[in-house]
Backbone as CSV, one residue per row, in Angstrom:
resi,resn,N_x,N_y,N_z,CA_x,CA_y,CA_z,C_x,C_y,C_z
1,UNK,3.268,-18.932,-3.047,2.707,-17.915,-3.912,3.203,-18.195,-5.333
2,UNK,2.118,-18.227,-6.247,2.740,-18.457,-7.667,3.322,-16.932,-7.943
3,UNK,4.861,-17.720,-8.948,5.599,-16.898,-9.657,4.803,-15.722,-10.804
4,UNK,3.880,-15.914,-11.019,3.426,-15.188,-11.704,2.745,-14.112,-11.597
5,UNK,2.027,-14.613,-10.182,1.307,-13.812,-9.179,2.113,-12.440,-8.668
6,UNK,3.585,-13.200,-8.158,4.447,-12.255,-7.239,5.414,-11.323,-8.860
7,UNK,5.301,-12.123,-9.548,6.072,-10.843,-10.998,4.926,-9.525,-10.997
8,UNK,3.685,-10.296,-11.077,2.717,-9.346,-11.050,2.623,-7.782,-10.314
9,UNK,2.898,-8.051,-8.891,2.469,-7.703,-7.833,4.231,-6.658,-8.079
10,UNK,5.412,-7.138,-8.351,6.793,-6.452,-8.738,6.455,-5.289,-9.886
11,UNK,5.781,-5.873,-11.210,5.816,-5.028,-12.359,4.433,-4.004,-11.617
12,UNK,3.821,-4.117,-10.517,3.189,-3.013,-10.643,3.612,-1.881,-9.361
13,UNK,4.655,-2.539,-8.692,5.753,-2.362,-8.021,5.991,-0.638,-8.900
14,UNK,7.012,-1.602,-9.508,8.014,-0.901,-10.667,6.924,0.215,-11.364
15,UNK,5.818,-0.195,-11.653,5.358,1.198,-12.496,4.540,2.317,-11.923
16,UNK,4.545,2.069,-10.080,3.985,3.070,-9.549,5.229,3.902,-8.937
17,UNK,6.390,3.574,-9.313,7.888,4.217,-9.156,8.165,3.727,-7.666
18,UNK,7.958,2.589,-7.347,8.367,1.996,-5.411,9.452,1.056,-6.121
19,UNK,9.400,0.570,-7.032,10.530,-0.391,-7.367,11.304,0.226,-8.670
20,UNK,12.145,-0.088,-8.601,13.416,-0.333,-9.934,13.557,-1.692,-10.141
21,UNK,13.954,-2.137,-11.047,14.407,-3.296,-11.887,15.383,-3.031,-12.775
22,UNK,16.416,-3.942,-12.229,17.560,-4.382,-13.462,17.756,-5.657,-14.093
23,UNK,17.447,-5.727,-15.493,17.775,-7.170,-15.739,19.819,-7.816,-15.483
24,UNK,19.149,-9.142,-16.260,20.783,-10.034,-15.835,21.078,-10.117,-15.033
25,UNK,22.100,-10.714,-14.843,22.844,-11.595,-13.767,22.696,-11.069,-13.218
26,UNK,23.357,-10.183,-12.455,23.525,-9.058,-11.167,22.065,-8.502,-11.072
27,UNK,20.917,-8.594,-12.132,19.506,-8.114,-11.796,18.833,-8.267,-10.479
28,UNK,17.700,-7.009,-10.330,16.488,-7.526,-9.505,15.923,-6.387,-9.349
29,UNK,15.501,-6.039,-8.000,14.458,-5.242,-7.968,14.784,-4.510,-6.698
30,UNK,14.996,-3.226,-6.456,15.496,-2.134,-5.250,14.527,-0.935,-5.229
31,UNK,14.660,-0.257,-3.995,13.569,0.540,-3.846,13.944,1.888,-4.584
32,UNK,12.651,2.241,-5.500,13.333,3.378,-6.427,13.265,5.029,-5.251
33,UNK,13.108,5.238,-4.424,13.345,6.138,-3.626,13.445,5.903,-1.729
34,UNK,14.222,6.652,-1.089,14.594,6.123,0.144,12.970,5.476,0.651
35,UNK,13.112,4.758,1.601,12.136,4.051,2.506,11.665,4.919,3.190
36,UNK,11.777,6.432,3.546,11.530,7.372,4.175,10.271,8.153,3.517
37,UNK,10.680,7.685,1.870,9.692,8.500,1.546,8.753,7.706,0.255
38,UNK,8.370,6.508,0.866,7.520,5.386,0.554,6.203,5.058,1.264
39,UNK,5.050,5.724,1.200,3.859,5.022,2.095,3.638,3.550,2.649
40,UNK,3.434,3.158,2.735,2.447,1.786,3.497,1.051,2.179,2.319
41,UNK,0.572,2.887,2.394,-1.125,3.293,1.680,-0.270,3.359,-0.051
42,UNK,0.818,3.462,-0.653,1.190,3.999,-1.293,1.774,2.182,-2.130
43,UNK,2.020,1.861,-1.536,2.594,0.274,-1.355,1.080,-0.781,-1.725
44,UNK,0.383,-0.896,-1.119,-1.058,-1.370,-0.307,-1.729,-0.974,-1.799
45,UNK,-1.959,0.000,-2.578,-3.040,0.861,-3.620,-1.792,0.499,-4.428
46,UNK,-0.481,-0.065,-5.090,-0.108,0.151,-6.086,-0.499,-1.527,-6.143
47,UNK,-0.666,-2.616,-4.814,-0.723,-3.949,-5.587,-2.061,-4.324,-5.340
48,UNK,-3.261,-3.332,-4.478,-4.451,-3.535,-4.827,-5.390,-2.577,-5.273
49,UNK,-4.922,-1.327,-6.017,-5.528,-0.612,-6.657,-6.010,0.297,-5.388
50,UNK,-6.525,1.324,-5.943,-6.664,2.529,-5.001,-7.923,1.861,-4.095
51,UNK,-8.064,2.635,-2.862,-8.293,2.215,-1.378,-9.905,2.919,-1.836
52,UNK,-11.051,2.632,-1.739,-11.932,3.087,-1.612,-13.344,2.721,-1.077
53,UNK,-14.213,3.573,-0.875,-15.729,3.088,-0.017,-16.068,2.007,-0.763
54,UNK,-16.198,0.869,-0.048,-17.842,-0.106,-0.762,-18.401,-0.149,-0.095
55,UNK,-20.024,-0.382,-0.437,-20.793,-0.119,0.189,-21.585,-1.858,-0.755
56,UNK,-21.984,-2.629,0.549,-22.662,-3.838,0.075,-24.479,-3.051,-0.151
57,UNK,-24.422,-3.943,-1.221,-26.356,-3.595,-1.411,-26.879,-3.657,-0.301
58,UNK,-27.850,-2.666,0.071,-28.841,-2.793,1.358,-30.236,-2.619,1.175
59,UNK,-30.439,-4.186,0.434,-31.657,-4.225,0.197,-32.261,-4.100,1.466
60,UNK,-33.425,-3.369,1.150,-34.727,-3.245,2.325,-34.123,-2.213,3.420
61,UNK,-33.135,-1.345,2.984,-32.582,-0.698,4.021,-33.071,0.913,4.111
62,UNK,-33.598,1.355,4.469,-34.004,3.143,4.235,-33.344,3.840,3.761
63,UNK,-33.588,4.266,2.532,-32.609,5.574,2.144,-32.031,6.187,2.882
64,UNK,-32.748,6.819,3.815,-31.809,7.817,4.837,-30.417,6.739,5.760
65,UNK,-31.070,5.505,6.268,-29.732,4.590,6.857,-29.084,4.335,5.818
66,UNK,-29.332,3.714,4.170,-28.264,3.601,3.320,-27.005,4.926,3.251
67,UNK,-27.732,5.977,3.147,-26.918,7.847,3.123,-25.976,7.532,4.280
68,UNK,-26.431,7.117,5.343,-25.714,7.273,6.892,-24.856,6.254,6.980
69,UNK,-24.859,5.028,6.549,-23.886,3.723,6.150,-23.057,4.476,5.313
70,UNK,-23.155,4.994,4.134,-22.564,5.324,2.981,-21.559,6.147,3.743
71,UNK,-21.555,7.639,4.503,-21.116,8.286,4.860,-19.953,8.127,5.617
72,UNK,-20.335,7.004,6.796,-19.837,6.584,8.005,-18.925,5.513,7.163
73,UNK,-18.700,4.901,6.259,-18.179,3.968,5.737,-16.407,5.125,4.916
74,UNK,-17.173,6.174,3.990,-16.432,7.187,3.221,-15.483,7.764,4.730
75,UNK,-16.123,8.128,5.721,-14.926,8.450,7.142,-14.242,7.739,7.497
76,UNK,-14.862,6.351,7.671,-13.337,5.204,7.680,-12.661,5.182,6.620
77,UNK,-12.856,5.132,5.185,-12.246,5.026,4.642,-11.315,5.772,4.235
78,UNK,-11.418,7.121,4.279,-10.612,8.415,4.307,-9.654,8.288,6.152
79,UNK,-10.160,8.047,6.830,-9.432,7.679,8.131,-8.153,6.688,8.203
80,UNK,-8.656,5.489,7.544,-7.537,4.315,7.128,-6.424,4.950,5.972
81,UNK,-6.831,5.334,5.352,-6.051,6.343,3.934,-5.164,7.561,4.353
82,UNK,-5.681,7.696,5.580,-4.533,9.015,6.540,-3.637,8.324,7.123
83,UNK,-4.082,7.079,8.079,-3.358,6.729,8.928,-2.024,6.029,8.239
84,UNK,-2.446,4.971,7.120,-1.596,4.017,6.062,-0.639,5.283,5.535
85,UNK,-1.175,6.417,4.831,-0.197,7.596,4.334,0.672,7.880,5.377
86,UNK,0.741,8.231,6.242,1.374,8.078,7.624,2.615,7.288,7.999
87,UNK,2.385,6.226,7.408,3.183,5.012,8.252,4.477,5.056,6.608
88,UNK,5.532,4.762,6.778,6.880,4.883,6.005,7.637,3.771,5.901
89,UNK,7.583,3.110,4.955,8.644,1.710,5.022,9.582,2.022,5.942
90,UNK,10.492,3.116,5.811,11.274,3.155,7.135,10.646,2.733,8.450
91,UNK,9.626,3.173,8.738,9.137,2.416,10.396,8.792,1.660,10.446
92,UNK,8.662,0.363,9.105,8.597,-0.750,9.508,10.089,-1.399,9.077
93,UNK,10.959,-1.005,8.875,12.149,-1.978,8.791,12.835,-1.993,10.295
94,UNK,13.893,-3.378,10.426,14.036,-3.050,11.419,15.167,-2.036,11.495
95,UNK,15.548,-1.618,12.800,16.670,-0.620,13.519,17.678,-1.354,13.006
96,UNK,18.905,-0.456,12.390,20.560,-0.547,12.327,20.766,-1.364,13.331
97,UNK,21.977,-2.074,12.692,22.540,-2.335,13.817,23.348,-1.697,14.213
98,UNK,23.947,-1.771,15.178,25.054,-0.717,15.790,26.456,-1.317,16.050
99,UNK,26.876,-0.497,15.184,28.469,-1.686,15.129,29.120,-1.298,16.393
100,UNK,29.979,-2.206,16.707,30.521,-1.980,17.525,32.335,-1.598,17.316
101,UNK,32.752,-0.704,18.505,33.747,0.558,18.494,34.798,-0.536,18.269
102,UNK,36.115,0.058,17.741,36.920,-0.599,17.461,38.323,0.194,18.157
């Protein structure tokens, strides 16, 4: 992945408030609030812009089936946008480890 690409994809990180950045030595980039309370949909829409219906041209297609595509397309897409809101960087990292007793 070009470097420029992945700064990209960080600075827009950082300005939807999921990242912090510190410059210098000791710099980088940490999560600006717990992982608990970070989307997946929230993550996903800050490095590809908000989640929404497309609908490909349907030439030669009936108004009324274009309306009914259109519709049925806006329910998945509001469906995927619940489920992604849903999901929490916490449940995808893995489990603690569990130290062991001393």
């Amino acid at each position: 992945m070009p470097e420029r690409f992945l700064l990209q994809i960080l600075r827009n990180l950082v300005a939807r408030g999921i990242l912090s950045s510190t410059r210098g030595v000791d710099g980088g980039y940490s999560l600006e609030r717990a992982p608990e309370d970070i989307s997946l949909l929230e993550v996903i829409e800050a490095i590809d812009g908000p989640m929404v219906c497309g609908l490909p041209v349907g030439n030669g297609l009936p108004e009324v089936s274009h309306a009914r595509l259109r519709q049925v397309l806006r329910e998945v897409t509001e469906q995927t946008r619940r489920q992604l809101a849903a999901i929490t960087l916490a449940q995808l990292l893995p489990a603690p480890r569990e130290q062991p007793l001393r």
